[in-house]
C-alpha positions as CSV (number, residue, x, y, z in Angstrom):
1,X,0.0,0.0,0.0
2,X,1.1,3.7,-0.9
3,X,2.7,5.0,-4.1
4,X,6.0,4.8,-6.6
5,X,7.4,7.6,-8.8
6,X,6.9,5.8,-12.4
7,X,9.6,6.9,-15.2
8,X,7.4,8.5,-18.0
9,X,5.8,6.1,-20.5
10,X,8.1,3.0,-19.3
11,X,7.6,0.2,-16.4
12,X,10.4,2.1,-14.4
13,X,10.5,3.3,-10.9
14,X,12.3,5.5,-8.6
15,X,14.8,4.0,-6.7
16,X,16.9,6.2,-5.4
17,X,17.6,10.1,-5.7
18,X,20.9,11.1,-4.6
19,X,20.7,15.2,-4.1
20,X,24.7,14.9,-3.4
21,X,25.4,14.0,-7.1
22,X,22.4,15.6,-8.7
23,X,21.1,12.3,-10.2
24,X,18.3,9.4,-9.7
25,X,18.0,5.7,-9.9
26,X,15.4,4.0,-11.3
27,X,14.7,0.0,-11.4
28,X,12.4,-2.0,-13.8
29,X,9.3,-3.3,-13.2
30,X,5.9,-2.9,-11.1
31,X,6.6,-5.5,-8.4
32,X,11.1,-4.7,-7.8
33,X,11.3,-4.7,-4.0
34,X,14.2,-1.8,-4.7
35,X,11.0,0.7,-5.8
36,X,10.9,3.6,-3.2
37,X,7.2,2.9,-2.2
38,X,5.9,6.0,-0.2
39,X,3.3,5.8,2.9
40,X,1.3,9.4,1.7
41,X,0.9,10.9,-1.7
42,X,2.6,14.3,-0.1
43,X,6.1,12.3,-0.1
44,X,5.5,10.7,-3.5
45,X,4.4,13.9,-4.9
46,X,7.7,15.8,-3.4
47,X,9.9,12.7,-4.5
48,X,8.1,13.4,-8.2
49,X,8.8,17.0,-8.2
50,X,12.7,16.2,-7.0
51,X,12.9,13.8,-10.2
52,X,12.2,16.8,-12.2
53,X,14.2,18.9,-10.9
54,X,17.1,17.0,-10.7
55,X,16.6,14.6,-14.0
56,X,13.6,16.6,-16.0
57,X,12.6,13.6,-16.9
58,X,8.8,13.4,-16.7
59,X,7.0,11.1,-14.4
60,X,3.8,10.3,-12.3
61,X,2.9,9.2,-9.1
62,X,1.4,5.7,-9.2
63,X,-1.0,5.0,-6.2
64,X,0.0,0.9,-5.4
65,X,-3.6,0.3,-3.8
C-alpha cells in the first residue's frame, strides 16, 4: 500500500535520488522490491517534483492500492 514515482511512459521506478550528485535511480518493473514505495501521496508527490528537478525527466505518481 502507498505510491511509486513511475519513469514517464516505461515500467520504471524510482529508486533512489541522490541530491549529493544531482542524479536518480530507477529499477524495472511494477513489483522490484528496490522501488521507493511512499506511505502518503505528499512524499510521492515531493519525490516526483525532486525527479524533475534534478533529472527533468517526466513522471507520475502511481497510487499501489
Amino acid at each position: 500500500v502507498g505510491f511509486k514515482i513511475r519513469l514517464g511512459g516505461t515500467s520504471e521506478f524510482l529508486s533512489k535520488i541522490d541530491r549529493k550528485r544531482d542524479e536518480c535511480k530507477f529499477v524495472k518493473g511494477w513489483d522490484n522490491l528496490d522501488a521507493i514505495l511512499f506511505e502518503t501521496f505528499k512524499e510521492a508527490k515531493a519525490a516526483s517534483d525532486a525527479v524533475w528537478e534534478i533529472e527533468g525527466f517526466h513522471n507520475s505518481v502511481e497510487n499501489m492500492n
